[in-house]
Backbone of each chain as ProteinMPNN parsed JSONL, in Angstrom:
{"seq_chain_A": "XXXXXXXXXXXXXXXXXXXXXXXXXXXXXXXXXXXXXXXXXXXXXXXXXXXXXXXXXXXXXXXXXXXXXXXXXXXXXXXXXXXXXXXXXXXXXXXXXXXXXXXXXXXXXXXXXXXXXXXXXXXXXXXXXX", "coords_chain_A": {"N_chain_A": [[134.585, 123.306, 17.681], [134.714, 124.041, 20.123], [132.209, 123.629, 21.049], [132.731, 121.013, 20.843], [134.861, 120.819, 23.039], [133.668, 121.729, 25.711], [131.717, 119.173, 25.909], [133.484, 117.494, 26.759], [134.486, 118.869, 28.701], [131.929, 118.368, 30.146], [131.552, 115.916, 30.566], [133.9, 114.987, 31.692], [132.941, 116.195, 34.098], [130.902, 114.622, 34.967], [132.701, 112.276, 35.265], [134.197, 112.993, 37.68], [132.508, 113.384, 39.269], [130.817, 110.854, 39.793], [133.735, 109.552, 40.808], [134.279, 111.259, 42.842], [131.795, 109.986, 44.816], [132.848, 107.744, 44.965], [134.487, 107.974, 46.667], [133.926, 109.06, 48.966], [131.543, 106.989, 49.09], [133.043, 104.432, 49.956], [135.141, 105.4, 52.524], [132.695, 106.243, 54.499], [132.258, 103.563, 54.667], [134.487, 101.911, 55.386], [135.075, 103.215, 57.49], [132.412, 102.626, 59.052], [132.62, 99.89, 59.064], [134.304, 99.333, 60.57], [133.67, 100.408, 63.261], [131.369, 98.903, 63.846], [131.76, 96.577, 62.894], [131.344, 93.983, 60.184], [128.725, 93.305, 58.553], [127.497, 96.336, 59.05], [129.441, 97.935, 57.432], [128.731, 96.329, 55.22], [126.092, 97.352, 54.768], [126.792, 100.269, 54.336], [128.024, 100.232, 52.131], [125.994, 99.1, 50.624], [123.994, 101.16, 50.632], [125.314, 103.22, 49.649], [126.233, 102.635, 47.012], [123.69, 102.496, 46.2], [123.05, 104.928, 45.13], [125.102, 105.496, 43.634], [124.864, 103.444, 41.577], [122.741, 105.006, 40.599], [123.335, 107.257, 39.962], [125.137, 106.843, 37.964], [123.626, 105.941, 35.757], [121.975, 108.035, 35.316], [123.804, 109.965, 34.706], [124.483, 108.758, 31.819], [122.418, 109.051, 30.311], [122.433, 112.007, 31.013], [124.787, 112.369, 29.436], [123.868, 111.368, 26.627], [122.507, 113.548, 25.549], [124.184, 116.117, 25.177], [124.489, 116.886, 22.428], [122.512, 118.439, 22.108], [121.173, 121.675, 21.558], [119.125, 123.621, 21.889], [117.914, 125.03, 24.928], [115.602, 124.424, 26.251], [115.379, 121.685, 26.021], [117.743, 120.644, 26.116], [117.044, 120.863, 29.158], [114.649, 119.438, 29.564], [116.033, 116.919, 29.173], [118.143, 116.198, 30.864], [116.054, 116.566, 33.42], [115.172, 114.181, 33.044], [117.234, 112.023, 33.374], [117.472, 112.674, 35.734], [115.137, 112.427, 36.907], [115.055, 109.235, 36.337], [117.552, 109.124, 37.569], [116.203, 109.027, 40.362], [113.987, 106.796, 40.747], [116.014, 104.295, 40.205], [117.281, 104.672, 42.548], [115.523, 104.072, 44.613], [114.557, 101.838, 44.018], [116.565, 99.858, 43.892], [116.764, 100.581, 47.136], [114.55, 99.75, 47.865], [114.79, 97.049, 47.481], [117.103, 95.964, 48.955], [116.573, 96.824, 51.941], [114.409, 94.724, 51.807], [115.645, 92.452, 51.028], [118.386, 92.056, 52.336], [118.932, 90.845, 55.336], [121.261, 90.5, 57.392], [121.138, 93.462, 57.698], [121.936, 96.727, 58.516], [120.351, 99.881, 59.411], [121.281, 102.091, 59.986], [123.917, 102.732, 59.424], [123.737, 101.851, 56.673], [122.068, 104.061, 56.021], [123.6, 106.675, 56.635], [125.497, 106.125, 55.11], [124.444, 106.401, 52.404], [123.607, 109.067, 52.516], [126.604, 110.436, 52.545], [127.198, 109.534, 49.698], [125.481, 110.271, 48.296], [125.27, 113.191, 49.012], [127.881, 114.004, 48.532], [127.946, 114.375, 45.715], [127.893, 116.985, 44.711], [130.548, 117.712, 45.22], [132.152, 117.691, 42.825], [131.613, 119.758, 41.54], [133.481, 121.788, 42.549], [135.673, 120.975, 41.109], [135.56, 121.979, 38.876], [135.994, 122.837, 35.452], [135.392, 124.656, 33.814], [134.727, 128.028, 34.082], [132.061, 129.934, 34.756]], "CA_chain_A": [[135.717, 122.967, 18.544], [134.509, 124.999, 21.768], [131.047, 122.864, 21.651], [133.374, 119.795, 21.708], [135.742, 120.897, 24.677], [132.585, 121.79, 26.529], [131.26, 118.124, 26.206], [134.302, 117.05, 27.081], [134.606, 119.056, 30.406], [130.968, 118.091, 31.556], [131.758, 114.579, 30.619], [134.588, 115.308, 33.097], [132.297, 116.306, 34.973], [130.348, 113.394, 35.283], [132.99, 111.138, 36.067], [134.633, 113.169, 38.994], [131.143, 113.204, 40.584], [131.259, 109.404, 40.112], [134.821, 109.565, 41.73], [134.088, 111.394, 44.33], [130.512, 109.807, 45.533], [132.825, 105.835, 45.449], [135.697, 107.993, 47.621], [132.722, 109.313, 50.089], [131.384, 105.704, 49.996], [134.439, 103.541, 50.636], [135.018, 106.013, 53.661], [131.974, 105.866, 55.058], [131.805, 101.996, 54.515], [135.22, 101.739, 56.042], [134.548, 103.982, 59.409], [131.057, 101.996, 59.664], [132.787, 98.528, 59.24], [135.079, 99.234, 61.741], [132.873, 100.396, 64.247], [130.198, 98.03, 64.361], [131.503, 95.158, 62.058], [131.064, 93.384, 58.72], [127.335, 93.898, 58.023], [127.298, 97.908, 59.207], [130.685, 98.095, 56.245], [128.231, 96.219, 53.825], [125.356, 98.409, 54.605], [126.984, 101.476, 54.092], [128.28, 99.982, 50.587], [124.783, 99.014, 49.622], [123.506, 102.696, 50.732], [126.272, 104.174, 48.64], [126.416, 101.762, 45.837], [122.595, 102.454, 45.136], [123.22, 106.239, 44.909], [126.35, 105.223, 42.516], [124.421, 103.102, 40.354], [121.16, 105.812, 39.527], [124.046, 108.766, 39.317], [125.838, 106.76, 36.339], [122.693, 106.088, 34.655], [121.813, 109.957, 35.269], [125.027, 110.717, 33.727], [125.012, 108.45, 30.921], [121.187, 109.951, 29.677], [121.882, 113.448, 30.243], [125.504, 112.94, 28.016], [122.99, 111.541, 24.91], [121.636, 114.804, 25.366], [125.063, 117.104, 25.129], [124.52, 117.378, 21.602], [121.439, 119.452, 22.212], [121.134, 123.234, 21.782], [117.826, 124.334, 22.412], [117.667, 124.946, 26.367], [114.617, 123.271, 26.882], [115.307, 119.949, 25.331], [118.438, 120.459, 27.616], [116.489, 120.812, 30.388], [114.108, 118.231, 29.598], [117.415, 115.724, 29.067], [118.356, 116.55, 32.312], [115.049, 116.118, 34.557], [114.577, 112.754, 32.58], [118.1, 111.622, 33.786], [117.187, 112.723, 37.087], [113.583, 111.479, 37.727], [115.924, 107.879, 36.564], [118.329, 108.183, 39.118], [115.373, 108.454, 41.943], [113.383, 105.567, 40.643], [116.904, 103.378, 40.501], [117.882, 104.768, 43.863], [114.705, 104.073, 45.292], [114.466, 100.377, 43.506], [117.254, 99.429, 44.742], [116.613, 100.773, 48.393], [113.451, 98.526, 48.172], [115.316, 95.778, 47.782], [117.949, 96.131, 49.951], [115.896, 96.631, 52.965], [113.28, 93.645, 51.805], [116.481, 91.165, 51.23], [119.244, 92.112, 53.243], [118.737, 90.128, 56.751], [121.458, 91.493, 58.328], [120.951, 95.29, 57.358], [122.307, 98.051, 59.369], [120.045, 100.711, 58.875], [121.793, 103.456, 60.368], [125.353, 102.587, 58.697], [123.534, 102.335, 55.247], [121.556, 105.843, 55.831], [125.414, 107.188, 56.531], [126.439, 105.533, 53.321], [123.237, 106.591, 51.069], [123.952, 110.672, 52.741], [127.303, 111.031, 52.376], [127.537, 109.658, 48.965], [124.522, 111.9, 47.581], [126.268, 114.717, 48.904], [129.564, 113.944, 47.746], [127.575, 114.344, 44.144], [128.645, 118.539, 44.282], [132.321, 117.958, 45.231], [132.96, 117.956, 41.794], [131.78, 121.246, 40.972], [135.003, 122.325, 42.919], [136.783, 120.453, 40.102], [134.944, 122.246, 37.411], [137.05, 123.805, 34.826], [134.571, 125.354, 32.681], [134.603, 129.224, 34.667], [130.878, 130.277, 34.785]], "C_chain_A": [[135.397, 123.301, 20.001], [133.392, 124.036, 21.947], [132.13, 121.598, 22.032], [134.075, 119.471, 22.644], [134.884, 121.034, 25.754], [132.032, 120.306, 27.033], [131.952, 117.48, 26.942], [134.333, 116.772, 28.749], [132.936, 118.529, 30.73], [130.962, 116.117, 30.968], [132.761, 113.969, 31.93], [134.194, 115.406, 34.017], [131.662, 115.348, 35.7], [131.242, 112.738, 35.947], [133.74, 111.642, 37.19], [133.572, 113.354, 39.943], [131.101, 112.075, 40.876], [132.368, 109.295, 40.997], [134.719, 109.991, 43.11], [132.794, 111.203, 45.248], [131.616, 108.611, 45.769], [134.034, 106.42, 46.334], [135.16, 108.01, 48.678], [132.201, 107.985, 50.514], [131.856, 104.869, 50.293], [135.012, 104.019, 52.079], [134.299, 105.702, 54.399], [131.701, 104.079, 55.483], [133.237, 101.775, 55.371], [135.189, 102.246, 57.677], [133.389, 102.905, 59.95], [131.443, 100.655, 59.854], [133.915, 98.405, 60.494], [134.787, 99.318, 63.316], [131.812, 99.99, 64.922], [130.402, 97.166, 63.608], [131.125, 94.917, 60.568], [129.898, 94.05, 58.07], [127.478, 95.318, 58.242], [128.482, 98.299, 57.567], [129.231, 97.82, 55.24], [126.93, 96.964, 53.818], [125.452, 99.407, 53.809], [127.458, 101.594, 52.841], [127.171, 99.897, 49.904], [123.787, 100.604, 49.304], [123.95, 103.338, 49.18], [126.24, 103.927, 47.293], [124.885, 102.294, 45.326], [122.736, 104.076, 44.597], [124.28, 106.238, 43.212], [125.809, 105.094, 41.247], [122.853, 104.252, 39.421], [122.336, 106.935, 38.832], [124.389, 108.026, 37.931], [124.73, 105.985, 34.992], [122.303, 107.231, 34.228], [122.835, 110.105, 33.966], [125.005, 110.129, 32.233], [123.737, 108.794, 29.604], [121.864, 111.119, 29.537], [123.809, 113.471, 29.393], [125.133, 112.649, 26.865], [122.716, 112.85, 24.587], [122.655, 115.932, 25.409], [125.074, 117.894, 23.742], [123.599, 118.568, 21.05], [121.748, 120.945, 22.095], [120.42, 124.173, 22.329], [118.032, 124.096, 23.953], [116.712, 123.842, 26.927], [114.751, 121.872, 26.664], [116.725, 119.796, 26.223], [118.051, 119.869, 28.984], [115.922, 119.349, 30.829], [114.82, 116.466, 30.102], [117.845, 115.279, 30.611], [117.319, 116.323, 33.286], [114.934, 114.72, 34.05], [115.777, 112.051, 33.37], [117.653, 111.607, 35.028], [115.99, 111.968, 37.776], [114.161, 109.608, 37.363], [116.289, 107.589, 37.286], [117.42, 108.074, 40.254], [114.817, 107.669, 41.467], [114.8, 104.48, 41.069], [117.664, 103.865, 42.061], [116.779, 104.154, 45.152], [114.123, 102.157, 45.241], [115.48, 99.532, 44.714], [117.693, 99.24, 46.486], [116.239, 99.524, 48.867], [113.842, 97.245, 48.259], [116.275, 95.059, 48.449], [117.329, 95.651, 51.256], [115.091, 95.533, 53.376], [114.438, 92.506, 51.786], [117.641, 91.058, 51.872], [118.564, 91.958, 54.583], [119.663, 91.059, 57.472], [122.08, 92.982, 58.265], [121.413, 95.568, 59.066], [121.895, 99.261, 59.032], [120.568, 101.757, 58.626], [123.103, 103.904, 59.45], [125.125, 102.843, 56.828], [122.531, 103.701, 55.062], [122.735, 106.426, 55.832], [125.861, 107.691, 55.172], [125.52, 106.744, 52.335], [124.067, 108.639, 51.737], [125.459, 111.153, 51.893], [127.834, 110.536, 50.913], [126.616, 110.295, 48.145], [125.356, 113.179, 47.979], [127.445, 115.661, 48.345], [129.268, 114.745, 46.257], [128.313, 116.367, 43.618], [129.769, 118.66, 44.825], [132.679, 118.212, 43.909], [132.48, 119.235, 40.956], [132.812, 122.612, 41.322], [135.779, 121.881, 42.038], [136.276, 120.896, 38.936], [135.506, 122.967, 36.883], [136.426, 124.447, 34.141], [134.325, 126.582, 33.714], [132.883, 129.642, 33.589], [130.369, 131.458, 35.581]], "O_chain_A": [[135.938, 122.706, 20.933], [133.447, 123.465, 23.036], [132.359, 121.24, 23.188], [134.151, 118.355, 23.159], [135.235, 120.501, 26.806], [131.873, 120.093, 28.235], [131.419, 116.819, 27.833], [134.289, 115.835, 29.546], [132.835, 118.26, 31.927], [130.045, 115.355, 31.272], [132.595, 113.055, 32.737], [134.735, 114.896, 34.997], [131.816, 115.214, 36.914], [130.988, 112.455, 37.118], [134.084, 110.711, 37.918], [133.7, 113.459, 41.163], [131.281, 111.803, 42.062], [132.044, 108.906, 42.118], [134.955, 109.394, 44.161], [132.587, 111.938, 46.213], [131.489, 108.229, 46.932], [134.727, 105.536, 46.839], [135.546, 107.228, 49.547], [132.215, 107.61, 51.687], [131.208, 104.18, 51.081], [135.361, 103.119, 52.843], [134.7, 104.885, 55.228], [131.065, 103.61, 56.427], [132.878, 101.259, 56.43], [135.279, 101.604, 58.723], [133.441, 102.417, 61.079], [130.807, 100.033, 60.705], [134.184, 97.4, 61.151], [135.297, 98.707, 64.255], [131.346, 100.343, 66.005], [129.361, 96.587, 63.296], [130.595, 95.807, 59.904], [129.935, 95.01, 57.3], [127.675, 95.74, 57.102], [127.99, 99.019, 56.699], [128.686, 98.737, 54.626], [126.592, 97.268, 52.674], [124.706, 99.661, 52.863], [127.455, 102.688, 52.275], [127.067, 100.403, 48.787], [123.182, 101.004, 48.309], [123.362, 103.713, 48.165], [126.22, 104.827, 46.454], [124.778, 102.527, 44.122], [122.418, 104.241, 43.419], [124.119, 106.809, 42.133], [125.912, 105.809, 40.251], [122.303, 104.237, 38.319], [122.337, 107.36, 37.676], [123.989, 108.511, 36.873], [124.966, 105.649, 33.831], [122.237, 107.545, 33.039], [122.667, 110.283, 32.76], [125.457, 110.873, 31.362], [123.949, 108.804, 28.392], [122.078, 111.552, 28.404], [124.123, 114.511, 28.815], [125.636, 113.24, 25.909], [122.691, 113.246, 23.422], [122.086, 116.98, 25.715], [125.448, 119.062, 23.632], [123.743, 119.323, 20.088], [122.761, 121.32, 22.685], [120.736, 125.168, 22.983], [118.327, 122.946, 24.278], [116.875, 122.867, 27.66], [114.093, 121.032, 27.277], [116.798, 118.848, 27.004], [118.461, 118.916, 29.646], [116.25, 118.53, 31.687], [114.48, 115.506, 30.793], [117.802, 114.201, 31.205], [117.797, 115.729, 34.252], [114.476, 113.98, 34.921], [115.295, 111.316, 34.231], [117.402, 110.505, 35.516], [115.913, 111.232, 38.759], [113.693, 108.737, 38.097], [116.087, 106.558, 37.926], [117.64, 107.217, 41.11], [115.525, 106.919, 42.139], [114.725, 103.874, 42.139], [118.617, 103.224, 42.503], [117.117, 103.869, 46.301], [113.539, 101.491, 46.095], [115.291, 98.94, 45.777], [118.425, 98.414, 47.031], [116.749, 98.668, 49.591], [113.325, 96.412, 49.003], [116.335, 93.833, 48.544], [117.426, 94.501, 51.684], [114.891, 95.192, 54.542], [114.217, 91.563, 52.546], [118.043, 89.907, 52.039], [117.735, 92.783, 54.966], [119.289, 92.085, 58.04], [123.15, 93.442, 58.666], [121.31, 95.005, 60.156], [122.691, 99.962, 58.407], [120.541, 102.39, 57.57], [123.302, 104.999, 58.924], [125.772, 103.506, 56.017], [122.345, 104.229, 53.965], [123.003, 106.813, 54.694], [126.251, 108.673, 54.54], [125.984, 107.713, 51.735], [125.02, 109.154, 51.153], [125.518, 111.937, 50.946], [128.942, 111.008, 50.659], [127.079, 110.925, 47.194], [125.952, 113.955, 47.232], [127.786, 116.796, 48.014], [130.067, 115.52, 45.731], [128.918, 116.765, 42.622], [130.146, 119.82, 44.988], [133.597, 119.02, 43.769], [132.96, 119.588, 39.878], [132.955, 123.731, 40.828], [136.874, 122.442, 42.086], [136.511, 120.244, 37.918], [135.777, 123.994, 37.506], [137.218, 125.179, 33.549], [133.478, 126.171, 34.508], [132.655, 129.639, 32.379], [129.171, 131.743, 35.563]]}, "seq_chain_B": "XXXXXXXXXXXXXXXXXXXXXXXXXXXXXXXXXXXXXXXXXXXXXXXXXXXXXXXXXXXXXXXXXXXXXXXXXXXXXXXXXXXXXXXX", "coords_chain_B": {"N_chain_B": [[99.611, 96.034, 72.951], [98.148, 98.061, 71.953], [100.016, 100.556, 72.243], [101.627, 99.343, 70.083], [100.126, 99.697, 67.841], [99.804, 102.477, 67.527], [102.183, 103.566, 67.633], [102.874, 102.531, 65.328], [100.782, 103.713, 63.543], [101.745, 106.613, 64.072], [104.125, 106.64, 62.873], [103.415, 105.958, 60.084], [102.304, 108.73, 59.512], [104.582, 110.035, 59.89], [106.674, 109.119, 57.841], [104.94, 109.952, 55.496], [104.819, 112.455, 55.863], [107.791, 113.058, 55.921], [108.773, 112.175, 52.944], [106.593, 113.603, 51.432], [107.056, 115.983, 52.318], [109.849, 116.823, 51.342], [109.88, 115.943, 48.753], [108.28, 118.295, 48.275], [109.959, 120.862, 48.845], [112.365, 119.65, 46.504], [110.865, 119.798, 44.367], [110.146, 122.598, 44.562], [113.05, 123.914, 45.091], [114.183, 122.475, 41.962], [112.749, 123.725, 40.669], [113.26, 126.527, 40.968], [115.947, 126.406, 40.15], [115.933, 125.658, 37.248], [114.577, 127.42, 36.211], [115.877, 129.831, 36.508], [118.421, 128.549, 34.699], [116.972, 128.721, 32.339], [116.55, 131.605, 31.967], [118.92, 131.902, 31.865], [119.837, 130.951, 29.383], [118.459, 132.245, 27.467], [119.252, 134.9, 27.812], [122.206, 134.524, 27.092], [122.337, 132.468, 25.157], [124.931, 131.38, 23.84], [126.294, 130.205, 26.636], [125.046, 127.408, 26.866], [126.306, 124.666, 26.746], [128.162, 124.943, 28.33], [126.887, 125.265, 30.911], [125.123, 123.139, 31.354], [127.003, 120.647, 32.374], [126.939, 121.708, 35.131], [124.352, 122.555, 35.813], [123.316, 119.681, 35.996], [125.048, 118.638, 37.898], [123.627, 120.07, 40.325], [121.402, 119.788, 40.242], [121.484, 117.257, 41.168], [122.193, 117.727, 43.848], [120.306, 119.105, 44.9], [118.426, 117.195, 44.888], [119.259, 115.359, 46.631], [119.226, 116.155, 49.162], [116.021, 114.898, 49.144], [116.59, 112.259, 48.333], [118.131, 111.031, 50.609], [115.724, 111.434, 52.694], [113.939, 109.263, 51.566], [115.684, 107.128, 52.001], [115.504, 107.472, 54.771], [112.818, 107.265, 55.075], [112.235, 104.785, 54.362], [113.758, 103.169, 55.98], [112.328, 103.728, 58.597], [110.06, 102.175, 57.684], [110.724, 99.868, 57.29], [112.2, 98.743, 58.887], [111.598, 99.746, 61.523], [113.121, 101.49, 64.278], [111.9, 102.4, 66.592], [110.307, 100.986, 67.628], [111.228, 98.43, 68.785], [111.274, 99.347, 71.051], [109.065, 98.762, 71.96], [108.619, 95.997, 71.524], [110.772, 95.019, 73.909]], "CA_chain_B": [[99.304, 96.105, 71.746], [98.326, 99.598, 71.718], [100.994, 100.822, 72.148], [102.526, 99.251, 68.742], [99.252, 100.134, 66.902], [99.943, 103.952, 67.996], [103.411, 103.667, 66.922], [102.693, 102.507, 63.771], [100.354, 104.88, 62.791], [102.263, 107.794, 63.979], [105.278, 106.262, 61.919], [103.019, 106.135, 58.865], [102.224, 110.103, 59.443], [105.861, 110.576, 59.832], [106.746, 108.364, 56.657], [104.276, 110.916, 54.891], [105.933, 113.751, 56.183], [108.851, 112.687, 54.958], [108.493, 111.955, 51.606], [105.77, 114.559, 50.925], [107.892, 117.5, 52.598], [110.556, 116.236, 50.877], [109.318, 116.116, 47.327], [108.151, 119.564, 48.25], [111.103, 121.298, 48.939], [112.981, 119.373, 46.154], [110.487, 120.26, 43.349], [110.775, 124.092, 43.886], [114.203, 123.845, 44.261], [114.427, 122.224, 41.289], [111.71, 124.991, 39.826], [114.088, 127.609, 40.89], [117.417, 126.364, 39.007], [115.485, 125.771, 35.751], [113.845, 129.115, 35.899], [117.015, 130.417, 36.466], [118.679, 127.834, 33.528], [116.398, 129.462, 31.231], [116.954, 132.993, 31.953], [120.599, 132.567, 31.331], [120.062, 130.377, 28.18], [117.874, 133.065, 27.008], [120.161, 135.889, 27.687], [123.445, 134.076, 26.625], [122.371, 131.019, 24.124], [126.395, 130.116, 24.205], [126.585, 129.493, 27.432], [124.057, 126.674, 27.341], [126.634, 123.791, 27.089], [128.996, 124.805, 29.857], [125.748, 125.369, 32.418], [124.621, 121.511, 31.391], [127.174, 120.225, 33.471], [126.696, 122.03, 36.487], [122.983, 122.111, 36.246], [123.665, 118.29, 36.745], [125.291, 118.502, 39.622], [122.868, 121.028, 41.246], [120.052, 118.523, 40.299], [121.615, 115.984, 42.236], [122.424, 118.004, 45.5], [118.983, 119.735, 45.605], [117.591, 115.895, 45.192], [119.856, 114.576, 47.609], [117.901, 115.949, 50.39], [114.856, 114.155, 49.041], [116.667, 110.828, 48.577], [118.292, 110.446, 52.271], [114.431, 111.54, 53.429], [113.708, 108.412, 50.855], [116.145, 106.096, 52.788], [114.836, 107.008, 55.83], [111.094, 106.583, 54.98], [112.108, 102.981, 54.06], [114.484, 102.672, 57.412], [110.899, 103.697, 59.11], [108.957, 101.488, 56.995], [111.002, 98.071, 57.244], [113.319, 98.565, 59.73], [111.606, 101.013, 62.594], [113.957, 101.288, 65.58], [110.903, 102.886, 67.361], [109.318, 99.167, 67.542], [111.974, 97.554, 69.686], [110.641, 99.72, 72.835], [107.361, 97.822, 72.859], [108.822, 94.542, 71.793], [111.321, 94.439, 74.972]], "C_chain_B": [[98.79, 97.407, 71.304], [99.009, 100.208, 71.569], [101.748, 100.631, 70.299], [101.524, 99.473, 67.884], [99.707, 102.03, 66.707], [101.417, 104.215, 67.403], [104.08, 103.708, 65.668], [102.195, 103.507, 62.875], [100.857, 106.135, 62.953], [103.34, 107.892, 63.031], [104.702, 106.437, 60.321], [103.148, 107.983, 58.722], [103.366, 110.333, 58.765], [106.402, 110.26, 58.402], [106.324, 109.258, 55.606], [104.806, 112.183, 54.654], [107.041, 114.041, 55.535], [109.348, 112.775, 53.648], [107.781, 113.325, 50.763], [106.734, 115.971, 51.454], [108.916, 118.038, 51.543], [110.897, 116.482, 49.409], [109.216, 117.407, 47.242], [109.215, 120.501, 47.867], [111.982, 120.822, 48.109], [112.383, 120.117, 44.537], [110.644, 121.828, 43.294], [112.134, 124.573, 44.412], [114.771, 123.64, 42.794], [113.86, 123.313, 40.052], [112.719, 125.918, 39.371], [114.859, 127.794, 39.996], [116.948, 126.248, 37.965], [115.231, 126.967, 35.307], [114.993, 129.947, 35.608], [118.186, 130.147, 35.297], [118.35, 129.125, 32.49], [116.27, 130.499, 30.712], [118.437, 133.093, 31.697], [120.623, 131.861, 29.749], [119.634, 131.239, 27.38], [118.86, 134.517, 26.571], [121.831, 135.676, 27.053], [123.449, 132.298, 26.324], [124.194, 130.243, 24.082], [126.86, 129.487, 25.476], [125.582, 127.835, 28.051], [124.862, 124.766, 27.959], [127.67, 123.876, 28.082], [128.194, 124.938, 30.878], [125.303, 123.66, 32.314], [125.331, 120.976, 32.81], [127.087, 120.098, 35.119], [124.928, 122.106, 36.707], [122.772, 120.757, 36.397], [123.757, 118.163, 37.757], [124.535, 118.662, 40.284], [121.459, 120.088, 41.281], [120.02, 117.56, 41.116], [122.141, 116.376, 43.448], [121.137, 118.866, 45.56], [118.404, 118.159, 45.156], [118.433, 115.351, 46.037], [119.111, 114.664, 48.946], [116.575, 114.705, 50.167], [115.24, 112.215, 49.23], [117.595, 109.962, 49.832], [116.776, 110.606, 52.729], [114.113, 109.993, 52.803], [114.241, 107.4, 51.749], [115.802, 106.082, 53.699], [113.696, 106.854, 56.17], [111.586, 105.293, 55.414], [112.658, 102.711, 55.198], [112.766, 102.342, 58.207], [109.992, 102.738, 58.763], [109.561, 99.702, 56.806], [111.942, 97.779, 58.205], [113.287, 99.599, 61.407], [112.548, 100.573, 63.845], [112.744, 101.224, 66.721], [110.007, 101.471, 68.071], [110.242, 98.369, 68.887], [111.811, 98.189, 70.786], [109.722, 99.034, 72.905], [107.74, 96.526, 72.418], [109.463, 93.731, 73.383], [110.534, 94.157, 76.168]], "O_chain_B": [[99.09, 97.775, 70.168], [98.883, 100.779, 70.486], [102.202, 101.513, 69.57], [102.012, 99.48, 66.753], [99.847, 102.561, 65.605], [101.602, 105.193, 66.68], [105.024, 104.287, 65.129], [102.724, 104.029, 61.894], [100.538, 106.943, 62.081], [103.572, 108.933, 62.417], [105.4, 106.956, 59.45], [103.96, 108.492, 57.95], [103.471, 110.682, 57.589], [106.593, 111.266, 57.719], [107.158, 109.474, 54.726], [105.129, 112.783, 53.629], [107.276, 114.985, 54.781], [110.326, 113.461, 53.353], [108.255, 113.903, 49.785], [106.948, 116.891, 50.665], [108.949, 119.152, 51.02], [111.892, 117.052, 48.962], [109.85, 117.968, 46.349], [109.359, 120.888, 46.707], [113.04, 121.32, 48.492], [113.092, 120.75, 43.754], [111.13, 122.386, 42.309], [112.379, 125.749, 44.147], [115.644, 124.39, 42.358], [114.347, 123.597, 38.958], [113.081, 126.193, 38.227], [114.874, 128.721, 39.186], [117.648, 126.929, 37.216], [115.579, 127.478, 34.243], [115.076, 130.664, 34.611], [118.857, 131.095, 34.888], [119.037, 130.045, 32.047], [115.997, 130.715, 29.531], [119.047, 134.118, 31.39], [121.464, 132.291, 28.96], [120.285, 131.272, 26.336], [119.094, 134.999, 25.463], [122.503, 136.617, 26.63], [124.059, 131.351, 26.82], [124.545, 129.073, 24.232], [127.608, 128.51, 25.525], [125.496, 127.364, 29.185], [124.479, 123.995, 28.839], [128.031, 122.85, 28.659], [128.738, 124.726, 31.962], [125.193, 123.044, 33.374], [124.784, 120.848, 33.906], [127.121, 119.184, 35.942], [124.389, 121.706, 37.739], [121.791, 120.569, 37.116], [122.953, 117.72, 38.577], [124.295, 117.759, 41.086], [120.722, 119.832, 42.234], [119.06, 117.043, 41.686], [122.574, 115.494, 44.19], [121.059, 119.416, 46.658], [117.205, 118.433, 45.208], [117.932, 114.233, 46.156], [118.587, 113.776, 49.62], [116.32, 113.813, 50.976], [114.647, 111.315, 49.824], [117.726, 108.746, 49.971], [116.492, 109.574, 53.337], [113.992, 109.244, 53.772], [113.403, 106.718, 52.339], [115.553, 104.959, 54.137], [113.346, 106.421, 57.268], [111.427, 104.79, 56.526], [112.036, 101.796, 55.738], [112.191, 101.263, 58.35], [109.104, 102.456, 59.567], [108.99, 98.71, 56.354], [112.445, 96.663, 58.335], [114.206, 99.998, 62.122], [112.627, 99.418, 64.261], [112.605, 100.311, 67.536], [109.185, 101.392, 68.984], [109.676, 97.81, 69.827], [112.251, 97.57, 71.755], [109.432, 98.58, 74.013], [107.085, 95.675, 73.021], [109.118, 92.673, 73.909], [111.062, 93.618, 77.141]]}, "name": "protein", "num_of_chains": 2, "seq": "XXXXXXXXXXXXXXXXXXXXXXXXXXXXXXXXXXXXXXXXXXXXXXXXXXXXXXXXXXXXXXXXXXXXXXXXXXXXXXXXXXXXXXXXXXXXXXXXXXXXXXXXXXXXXXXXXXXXXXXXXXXXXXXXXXXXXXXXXXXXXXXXXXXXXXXXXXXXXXXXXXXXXXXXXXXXXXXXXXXXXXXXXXXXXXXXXXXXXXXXXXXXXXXXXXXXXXXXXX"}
């Protein structure tokens, strides 16, 4: 019962990190489209958006791996998720930059920052006391 | 034309820098919190599935540094600002 409330909350977990990286990049994408226009907005969405899409692959590896016990195979679960989301954050960069014409670099560096960062807001929402 | 040869290659350095610093500073971060993981899984095996989640998190704000350095390699590398002084 306690392992399954646990999964629960870092399942929770997961998706208020999701929540609060698309509040960070709708912000950012809104400030940037306002202040320099259309393209700087869709920049700062494509920034954000690629961050979005590696975290909820991250997340959706390391919850296969909740059922785990052993630490290390934890662990393991967990760097594998992670070395995912930088390949798909980094994919998607590449292609951004190579097919978006009219890129706004600066507006989608913005974007890409402040929704990586966003990613530990939700350890202020963490209910599991540690 | 010197000028944008010189620019380039200092941009590659930098690009290097970047990335490689980057990586640096992300891998023993990342060293640290495992090491640290493992010493609490060790000492208190029940707490292994309430640390999952937050060793998540912490994974993805000690790689966050690395993957804004990442965006701005590639800014540098397809999009240098630095370039439009020797074009004008």
């Amino acid at each position: 019962m306690a392992a399954l409330e646990t999964n629960q909350s870092a399942t929770q977990t997961y998706r208020n990190m999701l929540r609060w990286q698309a509040i960070a990049m709708l912000v950012v994408a809104l400030v940037a489209g306002a202040l320099a226009g259309m393209p700087a907005g869709i920049s700062a969405l494509l920034g954000g958006g690629a961050v979005i899409v590696g975290a909820w692959f991250a997340a959706k590896i390391a919850e296969k791996g909740q059922s785990q016990t052993q630490a290390t195979a934890v662990l393991l679960n967990l760097l594998k998720a992670e070395a995912v989301k930088i390949l798909i954050v980094a994919m998607i960069l590449f292609a951004v930059f190579k097919l978006y014409q009219s890129l706004v670099p600066f507006a989608l560096i913005a974007g890409l920052a402040a929704t990586a960062l966003f990613s530990g807001a939700a350890l202020a929402k963490s209910q599991t006391p540690v | 034309m010197e000028a944008l040869a010189l620019i380039q290659a200092y941009t590659g350095i930098g690009i290097g820098l970047i990335i490689g610093l980057g990586a640096a500073g992300a891998c023993i971060g990342i060293g640290i919190m495992c090491a640290s993981f493992l010493e609490g899984a060790a000492r208190q095996p029940e707490m292994i599935p309430a640390l999952q989640g937050k060793v998540f998190l912490l994974l993805g704000l000690i790689d966050a540094s690395f993957i804004i350095g990442v965006g701005l390699a590639m800014m540098f590398a397809f999009a240098n600002p630095l370039l439009s002084v020797v074009s004008q």
